[in-house]
N, CA, C and O atoms as a GROMACS GRO file, in nm:
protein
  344
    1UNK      N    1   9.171   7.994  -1.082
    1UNK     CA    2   9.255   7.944  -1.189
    1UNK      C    3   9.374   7.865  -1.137
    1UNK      O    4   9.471   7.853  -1.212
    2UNK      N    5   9.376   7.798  -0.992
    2UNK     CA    6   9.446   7.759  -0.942
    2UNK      C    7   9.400   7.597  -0.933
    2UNK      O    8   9.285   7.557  -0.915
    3UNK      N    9   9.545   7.497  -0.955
    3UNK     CA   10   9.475   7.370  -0.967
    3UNK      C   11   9.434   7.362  -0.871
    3UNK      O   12   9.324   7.309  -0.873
    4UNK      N   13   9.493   7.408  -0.706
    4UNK     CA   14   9.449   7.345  -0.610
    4UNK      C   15   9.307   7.459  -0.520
    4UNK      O   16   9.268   7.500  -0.411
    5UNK      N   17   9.289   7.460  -0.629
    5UNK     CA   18   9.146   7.627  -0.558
    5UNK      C   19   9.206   7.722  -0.491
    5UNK      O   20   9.157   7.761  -0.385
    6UNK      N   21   9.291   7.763  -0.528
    6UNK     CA   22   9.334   7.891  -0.455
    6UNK      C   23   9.384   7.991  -0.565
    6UNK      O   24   9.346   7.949  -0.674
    7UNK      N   25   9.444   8.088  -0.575
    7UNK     CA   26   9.437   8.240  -0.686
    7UNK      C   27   9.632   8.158  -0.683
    7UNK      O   28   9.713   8.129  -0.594
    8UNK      N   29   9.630   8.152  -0.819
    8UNK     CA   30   9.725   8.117  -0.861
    8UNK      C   31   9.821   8.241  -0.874
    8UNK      O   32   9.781   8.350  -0.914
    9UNK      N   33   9.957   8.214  -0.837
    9UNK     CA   34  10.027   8.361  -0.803
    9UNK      C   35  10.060   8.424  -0.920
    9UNK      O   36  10.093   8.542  -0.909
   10UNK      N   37  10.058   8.355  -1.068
   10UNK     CA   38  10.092   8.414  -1.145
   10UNK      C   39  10.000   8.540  -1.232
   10UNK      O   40  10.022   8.606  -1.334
   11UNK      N   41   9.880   8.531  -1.127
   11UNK     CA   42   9.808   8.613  -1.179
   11UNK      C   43   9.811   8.688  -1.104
   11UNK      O   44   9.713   8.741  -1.155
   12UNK      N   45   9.834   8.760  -1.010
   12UNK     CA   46   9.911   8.870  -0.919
   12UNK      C   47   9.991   8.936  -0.990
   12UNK      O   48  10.091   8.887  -1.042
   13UNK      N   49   9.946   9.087  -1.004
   13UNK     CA   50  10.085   9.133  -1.103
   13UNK      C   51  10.152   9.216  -0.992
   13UNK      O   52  10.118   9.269  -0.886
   14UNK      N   53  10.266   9.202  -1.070
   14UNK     CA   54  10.370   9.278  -0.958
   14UNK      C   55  10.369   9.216  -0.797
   14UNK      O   56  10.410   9.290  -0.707
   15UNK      N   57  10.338   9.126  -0.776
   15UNK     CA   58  10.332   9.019  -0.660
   15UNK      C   59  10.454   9.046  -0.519
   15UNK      O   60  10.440   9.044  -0.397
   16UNK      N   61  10.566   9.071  -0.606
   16UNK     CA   62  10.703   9.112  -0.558
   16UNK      C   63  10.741   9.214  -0.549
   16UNK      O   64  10.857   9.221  -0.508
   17UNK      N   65  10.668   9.350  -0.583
   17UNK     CA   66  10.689   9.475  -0.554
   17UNK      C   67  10.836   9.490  -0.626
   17UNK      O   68  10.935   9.537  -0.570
   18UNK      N   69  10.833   9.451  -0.735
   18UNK     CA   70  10.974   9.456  -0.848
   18UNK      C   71  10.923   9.550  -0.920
   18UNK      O   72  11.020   9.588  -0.985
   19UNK      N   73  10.827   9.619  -0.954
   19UNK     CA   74  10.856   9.705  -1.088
   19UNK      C   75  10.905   9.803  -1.088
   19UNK      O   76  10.925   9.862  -0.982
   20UNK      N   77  10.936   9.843  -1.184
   20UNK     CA   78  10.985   9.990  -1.134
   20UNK      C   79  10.901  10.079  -1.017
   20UNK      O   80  10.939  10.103  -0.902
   21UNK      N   81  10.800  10.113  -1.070
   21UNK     CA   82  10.701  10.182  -0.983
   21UNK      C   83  10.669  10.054  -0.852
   21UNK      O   84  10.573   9.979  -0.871
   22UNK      N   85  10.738  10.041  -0.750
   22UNK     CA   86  10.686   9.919  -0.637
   22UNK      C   87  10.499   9.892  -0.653
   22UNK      O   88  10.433   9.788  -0.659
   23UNK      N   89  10.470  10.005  -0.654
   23UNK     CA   90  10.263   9.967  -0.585
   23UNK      C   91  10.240   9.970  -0.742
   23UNK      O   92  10.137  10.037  -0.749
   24UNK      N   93  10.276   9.936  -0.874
   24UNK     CA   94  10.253   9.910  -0.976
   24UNK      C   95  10.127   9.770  -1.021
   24UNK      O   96  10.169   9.656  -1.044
   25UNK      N   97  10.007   9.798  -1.027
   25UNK     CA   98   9.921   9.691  -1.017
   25UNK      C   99   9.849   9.695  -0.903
   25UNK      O  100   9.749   9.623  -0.902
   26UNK      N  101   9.877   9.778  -0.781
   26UNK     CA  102   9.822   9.760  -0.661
   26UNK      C  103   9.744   9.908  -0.646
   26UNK      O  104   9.812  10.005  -0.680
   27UNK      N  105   9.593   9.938  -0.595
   27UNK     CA  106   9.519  10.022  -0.553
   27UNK      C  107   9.501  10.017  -0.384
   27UNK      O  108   9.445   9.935  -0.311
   28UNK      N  109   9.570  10.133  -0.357
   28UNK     CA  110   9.541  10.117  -0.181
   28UNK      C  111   9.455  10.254  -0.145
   28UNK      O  112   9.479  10.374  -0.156
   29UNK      N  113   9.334  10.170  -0.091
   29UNK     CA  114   9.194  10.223  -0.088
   29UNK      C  115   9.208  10.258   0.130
   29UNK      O  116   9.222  10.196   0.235
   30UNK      N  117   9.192  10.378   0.085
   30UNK     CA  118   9.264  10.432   0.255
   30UNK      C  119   9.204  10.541   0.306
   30UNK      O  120   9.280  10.631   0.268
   31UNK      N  121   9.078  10.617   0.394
   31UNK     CA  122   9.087  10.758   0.325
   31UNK      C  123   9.081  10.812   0.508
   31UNK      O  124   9.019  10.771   0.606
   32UNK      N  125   9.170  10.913   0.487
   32UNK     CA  126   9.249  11.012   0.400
   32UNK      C  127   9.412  10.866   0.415
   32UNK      O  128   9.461  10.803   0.508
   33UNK      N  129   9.434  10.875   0.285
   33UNK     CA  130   9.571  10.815   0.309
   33UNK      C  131   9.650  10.892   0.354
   33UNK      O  132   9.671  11.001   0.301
   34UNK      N  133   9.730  10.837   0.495
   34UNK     CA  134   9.857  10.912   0.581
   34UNK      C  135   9.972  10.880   0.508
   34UNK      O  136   9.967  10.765   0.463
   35UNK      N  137  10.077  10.944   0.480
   35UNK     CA  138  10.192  10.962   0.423
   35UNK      C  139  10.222  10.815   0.532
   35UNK      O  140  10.166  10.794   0.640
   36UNK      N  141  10.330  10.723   0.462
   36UNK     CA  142  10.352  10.620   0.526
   36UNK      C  143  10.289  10.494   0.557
   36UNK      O  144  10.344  10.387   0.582
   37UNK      N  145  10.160  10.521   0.550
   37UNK     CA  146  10.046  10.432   0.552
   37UNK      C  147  10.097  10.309   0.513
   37UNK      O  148  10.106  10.227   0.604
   38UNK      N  149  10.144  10.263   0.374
   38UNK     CA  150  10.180  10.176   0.291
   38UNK      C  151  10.328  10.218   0.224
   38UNK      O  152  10.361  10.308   0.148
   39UNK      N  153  10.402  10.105   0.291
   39UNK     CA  154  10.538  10.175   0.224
   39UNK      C  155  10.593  10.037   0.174
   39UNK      O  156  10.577   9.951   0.260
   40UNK      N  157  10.651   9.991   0.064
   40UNK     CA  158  10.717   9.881  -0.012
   40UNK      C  159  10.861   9.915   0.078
   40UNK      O  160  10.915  10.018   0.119
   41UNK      N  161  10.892   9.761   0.086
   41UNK     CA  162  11.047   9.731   0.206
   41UNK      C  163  11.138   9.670   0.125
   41UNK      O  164  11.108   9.575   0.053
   42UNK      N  165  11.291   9.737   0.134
   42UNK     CA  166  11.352   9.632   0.030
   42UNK      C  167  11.449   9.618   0.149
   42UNK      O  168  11.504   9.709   0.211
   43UNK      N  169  11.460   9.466   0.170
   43UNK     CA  170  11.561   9.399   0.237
   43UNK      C  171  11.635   9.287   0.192
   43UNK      O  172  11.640   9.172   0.237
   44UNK      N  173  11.691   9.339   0.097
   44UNK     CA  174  11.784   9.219   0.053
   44UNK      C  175  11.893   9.187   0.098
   44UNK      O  176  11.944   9.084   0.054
   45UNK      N  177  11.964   9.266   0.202
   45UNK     CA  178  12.054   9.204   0.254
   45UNK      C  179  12.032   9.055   0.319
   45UNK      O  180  12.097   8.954   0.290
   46UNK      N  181  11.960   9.062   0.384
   46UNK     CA  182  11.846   9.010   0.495
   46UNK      C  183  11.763   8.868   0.462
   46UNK      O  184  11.748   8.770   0.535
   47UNK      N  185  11.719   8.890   0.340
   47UNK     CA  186  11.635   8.792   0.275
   47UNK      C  187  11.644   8.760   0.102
   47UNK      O  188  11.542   8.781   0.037
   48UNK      N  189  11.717   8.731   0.059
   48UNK     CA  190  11.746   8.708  -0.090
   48UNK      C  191  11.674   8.657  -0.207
   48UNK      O  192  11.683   8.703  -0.321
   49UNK      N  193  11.597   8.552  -0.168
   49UNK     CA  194  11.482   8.532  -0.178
   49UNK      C  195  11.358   8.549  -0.215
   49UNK      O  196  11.285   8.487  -0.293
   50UNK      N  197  11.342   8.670  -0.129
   50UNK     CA  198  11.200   8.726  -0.119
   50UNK      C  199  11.228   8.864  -0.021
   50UNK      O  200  11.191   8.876   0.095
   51UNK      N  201  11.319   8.981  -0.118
   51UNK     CA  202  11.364   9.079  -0.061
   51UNK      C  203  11.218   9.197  -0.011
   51UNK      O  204  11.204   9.261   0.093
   52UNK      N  205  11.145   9.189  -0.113
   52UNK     CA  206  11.069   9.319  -0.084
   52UNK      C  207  10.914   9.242   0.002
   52UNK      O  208  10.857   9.132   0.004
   53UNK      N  209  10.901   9.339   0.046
   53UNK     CA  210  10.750   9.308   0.099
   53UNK      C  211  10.687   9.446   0.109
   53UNK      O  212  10.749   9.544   0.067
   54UNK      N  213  10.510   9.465   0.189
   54UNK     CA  214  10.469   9.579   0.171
   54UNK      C  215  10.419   9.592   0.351
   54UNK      O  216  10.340   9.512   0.401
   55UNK      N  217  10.484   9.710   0.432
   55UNK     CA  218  10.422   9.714   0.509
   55UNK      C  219  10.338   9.848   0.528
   55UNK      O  220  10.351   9.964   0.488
   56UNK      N  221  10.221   9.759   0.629
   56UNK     CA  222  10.090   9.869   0.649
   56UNK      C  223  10.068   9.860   0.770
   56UNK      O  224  10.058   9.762   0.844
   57UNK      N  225  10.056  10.027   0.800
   57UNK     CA  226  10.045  10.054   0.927
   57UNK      C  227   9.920  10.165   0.916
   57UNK      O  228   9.887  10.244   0.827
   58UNK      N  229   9.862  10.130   1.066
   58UNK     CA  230   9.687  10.163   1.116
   58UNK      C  231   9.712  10.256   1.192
   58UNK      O  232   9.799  10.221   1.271
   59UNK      N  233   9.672  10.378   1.211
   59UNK     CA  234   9.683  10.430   1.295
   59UNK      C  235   9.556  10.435   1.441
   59UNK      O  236   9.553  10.479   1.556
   60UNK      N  237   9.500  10.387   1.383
   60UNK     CA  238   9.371  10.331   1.480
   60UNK      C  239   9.263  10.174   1.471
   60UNK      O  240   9.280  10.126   1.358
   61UNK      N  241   9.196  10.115   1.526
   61UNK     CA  242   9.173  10.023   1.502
   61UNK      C  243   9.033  10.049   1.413
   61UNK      O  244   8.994   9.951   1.349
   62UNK      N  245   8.957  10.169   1.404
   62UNK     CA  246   8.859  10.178   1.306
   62UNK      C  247   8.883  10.239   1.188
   62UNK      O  248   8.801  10.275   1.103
   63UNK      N  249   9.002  10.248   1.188
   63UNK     CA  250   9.046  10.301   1.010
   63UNK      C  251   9.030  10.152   0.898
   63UNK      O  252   9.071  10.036   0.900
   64UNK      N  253   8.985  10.199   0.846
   64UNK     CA  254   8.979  10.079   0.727
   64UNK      C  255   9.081  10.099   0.612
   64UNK      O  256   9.093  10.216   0.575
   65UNK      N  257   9.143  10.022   0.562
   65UNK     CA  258   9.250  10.031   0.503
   65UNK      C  259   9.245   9.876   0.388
   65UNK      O  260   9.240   9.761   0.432
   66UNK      N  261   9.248   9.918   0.216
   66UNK     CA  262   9.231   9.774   0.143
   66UNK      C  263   9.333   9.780   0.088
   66UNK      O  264   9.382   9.894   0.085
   67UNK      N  265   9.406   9.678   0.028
   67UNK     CA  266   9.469   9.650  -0.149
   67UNK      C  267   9.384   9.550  -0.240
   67UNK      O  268   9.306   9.463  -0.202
   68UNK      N  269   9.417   9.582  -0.355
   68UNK     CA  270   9.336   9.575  -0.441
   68UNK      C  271   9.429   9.558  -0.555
   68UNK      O  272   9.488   9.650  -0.612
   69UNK      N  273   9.439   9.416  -0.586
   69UNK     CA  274   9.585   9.366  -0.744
   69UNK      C  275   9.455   9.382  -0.886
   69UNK      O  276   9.349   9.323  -0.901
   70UNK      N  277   9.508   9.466  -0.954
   70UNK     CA  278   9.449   9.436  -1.099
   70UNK      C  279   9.448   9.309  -1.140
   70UNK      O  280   9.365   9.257  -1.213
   71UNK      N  281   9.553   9.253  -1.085
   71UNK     CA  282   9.641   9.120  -1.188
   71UNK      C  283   9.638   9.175  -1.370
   71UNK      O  284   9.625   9.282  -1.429
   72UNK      N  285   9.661   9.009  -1.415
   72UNK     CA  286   9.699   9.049  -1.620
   72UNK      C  287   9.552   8.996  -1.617
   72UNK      O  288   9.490   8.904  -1.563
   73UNK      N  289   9.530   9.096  -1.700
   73UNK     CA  290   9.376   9.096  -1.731
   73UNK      C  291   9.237   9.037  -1.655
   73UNK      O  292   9.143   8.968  -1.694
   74UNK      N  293   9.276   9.102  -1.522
   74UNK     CA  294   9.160   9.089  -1.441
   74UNK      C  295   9.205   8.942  -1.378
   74UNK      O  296   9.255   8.867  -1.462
   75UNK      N  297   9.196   8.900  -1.271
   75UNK     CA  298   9.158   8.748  -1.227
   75UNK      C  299   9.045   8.656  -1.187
   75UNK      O  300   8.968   8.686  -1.096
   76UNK      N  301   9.037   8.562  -1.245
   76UNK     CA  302   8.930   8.453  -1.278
   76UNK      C  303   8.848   8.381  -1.143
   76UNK      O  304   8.848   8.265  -1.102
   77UNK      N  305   8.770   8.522  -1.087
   77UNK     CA  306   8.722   8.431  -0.934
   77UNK      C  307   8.627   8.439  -0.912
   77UNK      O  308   8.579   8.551  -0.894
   78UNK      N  309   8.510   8.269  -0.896
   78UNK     CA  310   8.415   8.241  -0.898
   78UNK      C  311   8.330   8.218  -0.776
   78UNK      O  312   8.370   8.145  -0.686
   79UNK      N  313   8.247   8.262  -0.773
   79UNK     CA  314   8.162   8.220  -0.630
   79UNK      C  315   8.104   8.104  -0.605
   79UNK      O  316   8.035   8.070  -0.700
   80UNK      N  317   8.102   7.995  -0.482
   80UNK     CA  318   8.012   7.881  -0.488
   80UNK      C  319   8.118   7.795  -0.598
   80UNK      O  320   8.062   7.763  -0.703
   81UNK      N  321   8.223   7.766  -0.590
   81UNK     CA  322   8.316   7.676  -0.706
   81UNK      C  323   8.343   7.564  -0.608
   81UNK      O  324   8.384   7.468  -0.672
   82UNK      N  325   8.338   7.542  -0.495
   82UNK     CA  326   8.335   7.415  -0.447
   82UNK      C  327   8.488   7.464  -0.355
   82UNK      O  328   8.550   7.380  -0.289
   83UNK      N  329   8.520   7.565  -0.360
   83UNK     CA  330   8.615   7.628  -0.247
   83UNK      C  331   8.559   7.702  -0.110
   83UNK      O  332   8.468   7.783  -0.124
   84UNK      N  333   8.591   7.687  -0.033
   84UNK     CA  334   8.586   7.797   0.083
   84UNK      C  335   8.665   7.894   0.121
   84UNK      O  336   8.775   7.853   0.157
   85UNK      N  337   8.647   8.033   0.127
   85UNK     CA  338   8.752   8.100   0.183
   85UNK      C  339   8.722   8.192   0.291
   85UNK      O  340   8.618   8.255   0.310
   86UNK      N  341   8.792   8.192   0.334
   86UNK     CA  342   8.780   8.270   0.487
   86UNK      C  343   8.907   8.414   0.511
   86UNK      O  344   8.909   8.478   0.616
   0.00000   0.00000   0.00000
């Protein structure tokens, strides 16, 4: 839904880890999830901008670890649309 083929950000919900609840919209698929695993960062002193971010940490290199955005009502993504993604 992006003019230029790419996932247009406004369909990312909670994109900015602003909601009240930070992982609000986000499923983190982890198992067993470790306390810490995924923790939302607020640095606004630092960056004003673009205060929060989400960091994830592995405790090994064969742990598999996803996120997963609901977005607003699902997002619109087609296979074979004349994009590539990698």
């Amino acid at each position: 839904m992006g003019a230029d083929g790419g996932i247009y950000a406004e369909l990312v919900k909670n994109r900015s880890f602003e909601f009240y609840q930070p992982l609000m919209g986000w499923t983190v698929h982890h198992a067993p999830l470790k306390e810490g695993a995924v923790v939302v960062l607020n640095r606004q002193d630092k960056n004003v901008t673009n205060p929060r971010f989400l960091r994830v940490t592995k405790q090994s290199a064969s742990e598999t670890l996803g996120l997963v955005n609901e977005g607003f009502r699902g997002m619109g993504i087609k296979k074979a649309c004349g994009t590539t993604f990698r």
